[in-house]
N, C-alpha and C positions, 0 to 999 in steps of 0.2 A: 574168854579170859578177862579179868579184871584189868586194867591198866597199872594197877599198882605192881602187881604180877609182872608185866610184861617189862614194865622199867627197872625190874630188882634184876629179873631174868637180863635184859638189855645191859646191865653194867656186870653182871656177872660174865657174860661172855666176851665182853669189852675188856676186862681188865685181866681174864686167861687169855686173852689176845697179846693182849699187849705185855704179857710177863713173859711169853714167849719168845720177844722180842730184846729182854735185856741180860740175856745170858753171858758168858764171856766163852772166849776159845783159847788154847794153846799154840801159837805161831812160832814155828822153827825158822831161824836164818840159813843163808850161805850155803843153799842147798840142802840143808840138813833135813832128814824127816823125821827127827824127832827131838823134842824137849828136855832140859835136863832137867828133871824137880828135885829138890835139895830137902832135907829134912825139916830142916830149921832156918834162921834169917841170917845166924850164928855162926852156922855151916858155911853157908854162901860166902860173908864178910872173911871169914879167914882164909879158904879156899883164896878167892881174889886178891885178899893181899899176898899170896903166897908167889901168885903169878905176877903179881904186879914187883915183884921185887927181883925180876929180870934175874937173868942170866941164865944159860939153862938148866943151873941145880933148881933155882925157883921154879920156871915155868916145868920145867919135867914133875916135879915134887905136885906140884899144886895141877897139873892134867891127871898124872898119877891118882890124887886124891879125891879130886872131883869124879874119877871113872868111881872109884870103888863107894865113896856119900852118894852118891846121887843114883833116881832109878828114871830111866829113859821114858816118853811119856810120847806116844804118837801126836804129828800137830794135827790141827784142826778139833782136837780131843776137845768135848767142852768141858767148864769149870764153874764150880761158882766160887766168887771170892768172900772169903770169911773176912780180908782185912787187908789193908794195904798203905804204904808209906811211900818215900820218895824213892825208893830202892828198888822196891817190887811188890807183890801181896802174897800173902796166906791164901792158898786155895783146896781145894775140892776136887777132886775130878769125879765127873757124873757119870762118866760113860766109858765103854770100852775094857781093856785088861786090865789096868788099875783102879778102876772104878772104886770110890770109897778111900783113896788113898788122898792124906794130908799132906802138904810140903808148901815150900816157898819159891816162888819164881822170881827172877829177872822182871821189871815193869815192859822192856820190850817185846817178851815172851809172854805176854796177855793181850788180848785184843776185844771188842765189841763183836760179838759173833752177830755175824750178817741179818737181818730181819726175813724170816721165811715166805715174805710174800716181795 
């Protein structure tokens, strides 16, 4: 083989190496095994202030709400992120029952999926 070959070939497996490595996951808390993804960023923001305004017409109203907006998303699911702010991101899910499904997370509920070597 030519050398020029071998170095195109060389960074072409270097760099599916390495894109392997920068995916993102879905992380449930508090025991939970699974994610809550939200439609929209829209969703989330009102949902939360629903809870945050205490007492428990709010919090009931706003668990209520979050059950029936949101679809459950197993963790460790991976994602890729279309976009993201101080709140949370726009994701993807690649894998799994949802697979193809768009929504918005929590920023605590994304993570650096682990490097497979």
């Amino acid at each position: 083989m030519r050398p020029k070959t071998i170095i195109i070939c060389a960074i072409a497996v270097g760099t599916s190496l390495g894109m392997l490595g920068c995916g993102h996951k879905l992380v449930a808390h508090n025991g939970d095994s699974t994610v809550a993804v939200y439609p929209d960023e829209n969703t989330f923001n009102k949902l939360s202030d629903l809870k945050k305004q205490g007492g428990v017409v709010g919090g009931l109203i706003g668990g209520v709400g979050e059950g029936l907006a949101t679809k459950q998303v197993d963790n460790n699911t991976p994602v890729r992120i279309i976009s993201s702010d101080d709140k949370g991101s726009q994701i993807e899910v690649l894998d799994g029952a949802s697979k193809g499904m768009h929504g918005f997370v929590p920023k605590d509920n994304v993570a650096n999926a682990a490097m497979p070597w």
